[in-house]
N, C-alpha and C positions, 0 to 999 in steps of 0.2 A: 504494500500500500504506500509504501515508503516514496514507490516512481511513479504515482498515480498524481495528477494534480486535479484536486477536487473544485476549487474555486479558481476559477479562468480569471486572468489577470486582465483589467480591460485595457481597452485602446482609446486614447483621445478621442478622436474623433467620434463616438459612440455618445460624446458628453457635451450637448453645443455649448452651453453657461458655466463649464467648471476652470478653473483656475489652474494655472501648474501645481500648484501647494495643494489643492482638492483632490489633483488627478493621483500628485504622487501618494497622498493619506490613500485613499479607493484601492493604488498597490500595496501600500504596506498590508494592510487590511487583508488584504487576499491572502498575501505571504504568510502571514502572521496563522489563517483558518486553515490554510494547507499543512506547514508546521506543524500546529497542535492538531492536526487530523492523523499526521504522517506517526504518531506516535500510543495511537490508540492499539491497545491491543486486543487480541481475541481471546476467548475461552473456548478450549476445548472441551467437550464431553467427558469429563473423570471417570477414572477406571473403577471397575465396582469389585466393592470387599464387602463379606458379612460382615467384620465388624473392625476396631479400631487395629485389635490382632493380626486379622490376619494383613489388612493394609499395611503394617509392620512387616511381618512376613514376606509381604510381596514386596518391599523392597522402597516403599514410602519411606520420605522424612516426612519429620516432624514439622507441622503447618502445609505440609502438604495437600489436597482437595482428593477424596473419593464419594462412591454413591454405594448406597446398598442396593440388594437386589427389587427394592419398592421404592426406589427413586429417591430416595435420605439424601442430600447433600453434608455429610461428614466431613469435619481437619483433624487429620492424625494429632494427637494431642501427649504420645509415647512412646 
């Protein structure tokens, strides 16, 4: 997502009344929502343990995310 550009930087002439000091704010702006977009992350579907044990077992740290097998969202907590 990081080479994805979400808000398109505009062009002057797109803007008949704006000022240079308007047009270049309207780029920062954009820059600025691409940036904090570029840095959103995903969650994945967590791997699923009966319970804190076995998530240990399987190889979880601690603060780690699982699910049980009825959709529990668990953090290893040992």
């Amino acid at each position: 997502m990081a080479d994805k550009e979400i808000i398109r930087t505009p062009f002057q002439p797109e803007f008949a009344n704006i000022t240079q000091a308007g047009f270049r704010f309207l780029q920062q702006v954009a820059e600025k929502i691409n940036n904090a977009t570029a840095r959103i992350v995903t969650i994945e579907t967590p791997p699923t343990y009966a319970d804190n044990a076995a998530a240990v077992t399987g190889g979880l740290a601690v603060g780690s995310f699982y699910k049980t097998a009825t959709g529990e969202v668990r953090i290893v907590v040992s």
